[in-house]
C-alpha positions in Angstrom: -11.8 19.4 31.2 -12.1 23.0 30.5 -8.7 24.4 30.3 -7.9 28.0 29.1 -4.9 30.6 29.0 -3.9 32.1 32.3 -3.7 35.6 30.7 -4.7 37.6 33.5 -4.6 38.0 37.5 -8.4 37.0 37.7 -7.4 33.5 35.2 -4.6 33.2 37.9 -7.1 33.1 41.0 -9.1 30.9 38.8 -6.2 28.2 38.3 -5.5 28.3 41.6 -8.9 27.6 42.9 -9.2 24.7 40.4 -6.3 23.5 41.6 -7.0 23.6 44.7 -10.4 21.3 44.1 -8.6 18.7 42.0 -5.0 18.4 43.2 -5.7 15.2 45.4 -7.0 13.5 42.0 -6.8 10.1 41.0 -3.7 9.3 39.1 -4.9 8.5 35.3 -8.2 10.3 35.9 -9.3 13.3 33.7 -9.1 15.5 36.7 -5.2 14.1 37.3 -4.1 14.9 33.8 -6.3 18.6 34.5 -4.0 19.0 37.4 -0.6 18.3 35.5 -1.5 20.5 33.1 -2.9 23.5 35.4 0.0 22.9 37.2 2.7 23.9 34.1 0.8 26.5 33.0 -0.1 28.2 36.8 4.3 27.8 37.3 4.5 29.4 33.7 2.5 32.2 35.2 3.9 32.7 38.4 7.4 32.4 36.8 7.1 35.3 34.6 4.8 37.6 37.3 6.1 36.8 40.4 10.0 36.1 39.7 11.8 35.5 43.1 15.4 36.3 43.1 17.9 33.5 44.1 19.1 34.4 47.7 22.7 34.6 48.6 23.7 31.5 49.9 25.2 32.9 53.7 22.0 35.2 53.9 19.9 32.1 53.3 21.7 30.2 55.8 22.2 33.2 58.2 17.8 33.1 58.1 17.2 29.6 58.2 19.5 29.7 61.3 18.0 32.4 62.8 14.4 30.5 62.2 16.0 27.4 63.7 17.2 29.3 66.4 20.6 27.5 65.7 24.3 28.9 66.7 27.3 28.1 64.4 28.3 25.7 66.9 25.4 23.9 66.3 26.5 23.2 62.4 30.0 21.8 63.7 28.8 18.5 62.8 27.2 19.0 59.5 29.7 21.6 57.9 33.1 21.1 60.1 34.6 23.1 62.4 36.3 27.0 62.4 38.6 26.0 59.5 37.9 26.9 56.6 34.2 28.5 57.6 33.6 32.2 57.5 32.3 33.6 60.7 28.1 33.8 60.1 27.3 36.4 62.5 
């Protein structure tokens, strides 16, 4: 196991690659406890450089509607029905 800082964007690319060629890893191997740790310290990393803002929750649904290619109508069931719902145009 040969674990360093991800300081920089090339340490980054790095983690990710070694991720990538250890993440199916048997659980209790060397490689699997590599992984947990790569992992923390790759989410510490992209946490601090690549902060992603929480949506607003009727633009989110608004999107995932529009990716769904859902109508309000369609969300009768899960959410109710015109009372009490704003109009998500």
């Amino acid at each position: 196991m040969n674990i360093r800082p991800i300081k920089t964007e090339k340490d980054y690319r790095e983690a990710l690659k070694r991720m990538k060629e250890i993440f199916d890893a048997q659980i209790g191997s060397m490689e699997s406890d590599e992984a947990d740790i790569l992992g923390m310290m790759i989410d510490e990393y992209e946490t601090k450089h690549y902060h992603i803002e929480t949506p607003d929750p009727i633009e989110a649904i608004k999107i995932t509607m529009e990716e769904m290619q859902l109508k309000q109508v369609d969300l009768v069931d899960a959410i109710g029905g015109e009372q009490g719902f704003r109009s998500v145009k």
